[in-house]
Steps between C-alpha positions, in 0.01 A plus 500: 500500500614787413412922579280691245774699261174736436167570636292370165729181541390529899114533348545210271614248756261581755194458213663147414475414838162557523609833778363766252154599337458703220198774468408606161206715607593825555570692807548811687818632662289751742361293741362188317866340493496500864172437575562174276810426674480534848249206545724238293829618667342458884383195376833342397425504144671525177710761308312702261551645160272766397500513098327795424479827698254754473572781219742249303767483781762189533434185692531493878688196688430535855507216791790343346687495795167387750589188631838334642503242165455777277814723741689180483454462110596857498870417576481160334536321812239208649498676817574809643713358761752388215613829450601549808684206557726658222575745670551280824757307246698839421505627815646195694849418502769318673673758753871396442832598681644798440376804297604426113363168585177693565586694259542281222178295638261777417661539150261227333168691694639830327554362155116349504341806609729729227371195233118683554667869332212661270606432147435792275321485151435702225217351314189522814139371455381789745603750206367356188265827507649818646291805563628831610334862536163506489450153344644363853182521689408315836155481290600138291489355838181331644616630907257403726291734710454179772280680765213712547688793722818482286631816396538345123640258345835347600733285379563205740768266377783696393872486525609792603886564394738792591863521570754692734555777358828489670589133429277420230405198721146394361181401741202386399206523678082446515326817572151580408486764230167714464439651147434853487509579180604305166878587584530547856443270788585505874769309652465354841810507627469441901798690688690150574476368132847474253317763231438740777857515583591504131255822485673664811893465332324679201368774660826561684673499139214695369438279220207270391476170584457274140222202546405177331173294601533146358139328498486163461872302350612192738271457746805458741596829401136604590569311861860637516315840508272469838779277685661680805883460375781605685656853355794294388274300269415597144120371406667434113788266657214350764224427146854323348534271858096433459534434119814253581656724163592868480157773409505638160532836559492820261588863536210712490398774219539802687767421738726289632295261696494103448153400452380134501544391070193310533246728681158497340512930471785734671397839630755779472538815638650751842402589804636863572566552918456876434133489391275502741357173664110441369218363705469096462204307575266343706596139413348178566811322622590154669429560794095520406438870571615799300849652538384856513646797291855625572779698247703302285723573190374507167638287215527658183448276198703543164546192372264161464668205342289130488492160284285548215230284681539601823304357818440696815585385828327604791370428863246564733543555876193499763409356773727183582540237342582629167800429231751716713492194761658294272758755395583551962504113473778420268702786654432325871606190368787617282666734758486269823872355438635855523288587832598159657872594369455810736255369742601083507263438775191601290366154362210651270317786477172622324314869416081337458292638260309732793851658616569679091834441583576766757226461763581135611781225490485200697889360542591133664842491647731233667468669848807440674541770795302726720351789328618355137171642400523867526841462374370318168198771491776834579750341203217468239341862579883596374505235194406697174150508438434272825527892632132586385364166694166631734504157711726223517431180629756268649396109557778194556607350218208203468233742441418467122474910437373436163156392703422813608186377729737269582812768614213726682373179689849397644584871572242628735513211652828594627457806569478743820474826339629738774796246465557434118408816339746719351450861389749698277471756269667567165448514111129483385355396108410815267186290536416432891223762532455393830850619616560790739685723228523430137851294521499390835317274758507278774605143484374183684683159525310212664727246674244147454831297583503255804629669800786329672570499851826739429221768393365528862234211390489174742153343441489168309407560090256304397569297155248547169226259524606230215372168388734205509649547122381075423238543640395800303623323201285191539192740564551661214553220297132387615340880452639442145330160445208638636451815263531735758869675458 
């Protein structure tokens, strides 16, 4: 099995495995689109692909990403756990004597990540048509207004790329973009994200800051995008380790950007830090409620590039579960080698559907000392994105966190909550409107592990109430016989 080189290659092997249904009839991007698929999304069902749009525009692909076969198939793997024991394989080594022994160890880790390099090519699908001036409106585009109190319509699956203006270091990113006009859009850049920084050096070298927005292309590269990759990580080099062979890259029109060679359609354009931010939203966003208006910079289009039969990706987010689950999942999965490289106590850990990411994350850890804990619970609040984490809780290792009735069950059970509760404060989500200022809130931790006498506890713990494993087996055996499991 092998990763999707291209997003119509992505659509084609999801339709021959029965993941994908086409519509014919047509539909509308304002409203109807979501209204369509909001019901077959919460209900686990398939991708979709949209052939016509109202008022002639292309065909919309949306839910490809909605369930973990379809995230797995994504980056041509079986299961979403094989990816990361790749990078559980790269990362472990012998530790030998002596430095150049350590030295010289790492050398063959090095050489496979440097193997992953972008290669650059002249000849791109994403510019068989190129369309510049006036001719490169935002209008050939079927964007979706997805909610009743959005503030218009907004494109929802983008990849977002800018570079250092300093280093020319690219990031790529997913950030909504609403459409204000045929050639200019917001860009939501949240304070902590790599294009706001990139925005910030340009305004201290009063320049503009040049733009690409890749839609559709590998959908790796289309993962690569949302995952929460350390600074020292380029998303092109991390699409080449998901491919298993470097991404076909190619510079951009306008500037000097590398965009993704087989994106469905590449938006061009600048952002200039000197012009004044414009109001953005409402937005229904993941967390179920709208994100309500704020400033943001504008995005000035001046070039539109796309294959000459171009399909538009999109996404709807709502009220959990919706496709965005699926897109947390794989980067849960993925990333837990390089949290249990910092954290090597943490034995799994998992963000449910009800949390969006940020409000909840239930982590199991090989307990080994008193107050272990607040100790896992204080280093995760300072891991990356762990920072925006509302509630954390901890359980011992044989709690199964991806049960999340299951993870709640065991932990208050355990706990005494003048005892176990932590409060902290520190970094909130652009999107917590519930926090006490608009980037910064309180923080609980919930410490649901058995409580040892070394933690001031010396009554007996009781043990889970368990069947006898043969005789659960023979039961069973029986229920099955019997029709009735």
């Amino acid at each position: 099995m092998s990763a999707p080189q291209s997003m119509g290659q992505f659509v084609n092997d999801l339709e021959k495995r029965g993941w994908l249904r086409r519509i014919a009839e047509e539909v509308d991007p304002f409203l109807e689109v979501t209204a369509l698929c909001d019901p077959v999304m919460k209900a686990g069902g398939p991708a979709l692909l949209f052939e016509k749009t109202k008022g002639g525009g292309r065909p919309i692909a949306i839910n490809l990403f909605g369930s973990r076969q379809r995230m797995a198939a994504a980056l041509g793997v079986e299961r979403l756990e094989d990816v990361a024991a790749r990078i559980r394989a790269m990362m472990e080594m012998e530790i030998p004597d002596g430095l150049w022994a350590k030295v010289r160890s790492a050398l063959p880790k090095l050489k496979q990540l440097a193997a992953f390099k972008p290669k650059e090519v002249k000849n791109a699908s994403c510019q068989e048509v190129i369309l510049e001036g006036a001719r490169a409106s935002l209008d050939i585009l079927p964007i979706l207004t997805c909610w009743p109190g959005d503030a218009g319509p907004f494109i929802t699956l983008p990849q977002v790329i800018t570079a250092d203006p300093q280093t020319g270091r690219q990031n790529i990113g997913m950030y909504r973009m609403q459409k204000f006009g045929p050639q200019t859009t917001g860009m939501h850049w949240h304070r902590h994200k790599g294009g706001a920084a990139h925005l910030a050096k340009a305004r201290a070298l009063g320049q503009k800051l040049p733009v690409a927005v890749a839609l559709g292309g590998p959908p790796a590269t289309t993962y690569a995008a949302c995952a929460p990759l350390p600074e020292a990580v380029d998303e092109l080099m991390f699409s080449g380790f998901l491919l298993e062979s470097p991404l076909r890259v190619t510079k951009a029109v306008s500037c000097d950007l590398l965009v993704p060679a087989e994106a469905e359609a590449v938006i061009e354009g600048y952002v200039d830090p000197a012009e004044p931010m414009r109001v953005e939203g409402p937005f229904g966003d993941h967390t179920g409620f709208y994100s309500l208006e704020d400033k943001y910079p504008v995005f000035h289009v001046t070039h539109i590039t796309h294959r000459k039969d171009f399909i538009y990706p999109a996404t709807i987010v709502g009220r959990p579960p919706m496709e965005d689950f699926y897109l947390g999942l794989a980067t849960e999965r993925i990333f837990l080698p390089l949290l249990q490289a910092v954290l090597p106590e943490v034995v799994d850990y998992h963000m449910p559907a009800e949390g969006v990411f940020h409000n909840l994350v239930f982590v199991a850890i090989d307990k080994q000392y008193p107050g272990h804990a607040f100790k896992v619970m204080n280093a995760l609040w300072g891991t990356g994105q762990m920072m925006f984490a509302k509630v954390l809780v901890i359980v011992d290792k044989h709690v199964n966190v991806q049960d999340p009735q299951e993870a709640w069950w065991e932990a208050l059970n355990h706990i005494d909550p003048q005892r176990d509760v932590l409060f902290t404060r520190g970094p909130a989500d652009a999107l917590d409107h519930a926090a006490q200022l608009p980037w910064l809130h309180s923080k609980m931790g919930l410490d649901g592990t058995r409580k040892t006498a070394d933690e001031g506890f010396h009554r007996p713990w009781p043990e889970r109430v368990e069947m006898t494993p043969e005789v659960q087996k023979k039961a069973l055996d029986k229920l099955k016989k019997w029709g009735l499991a």
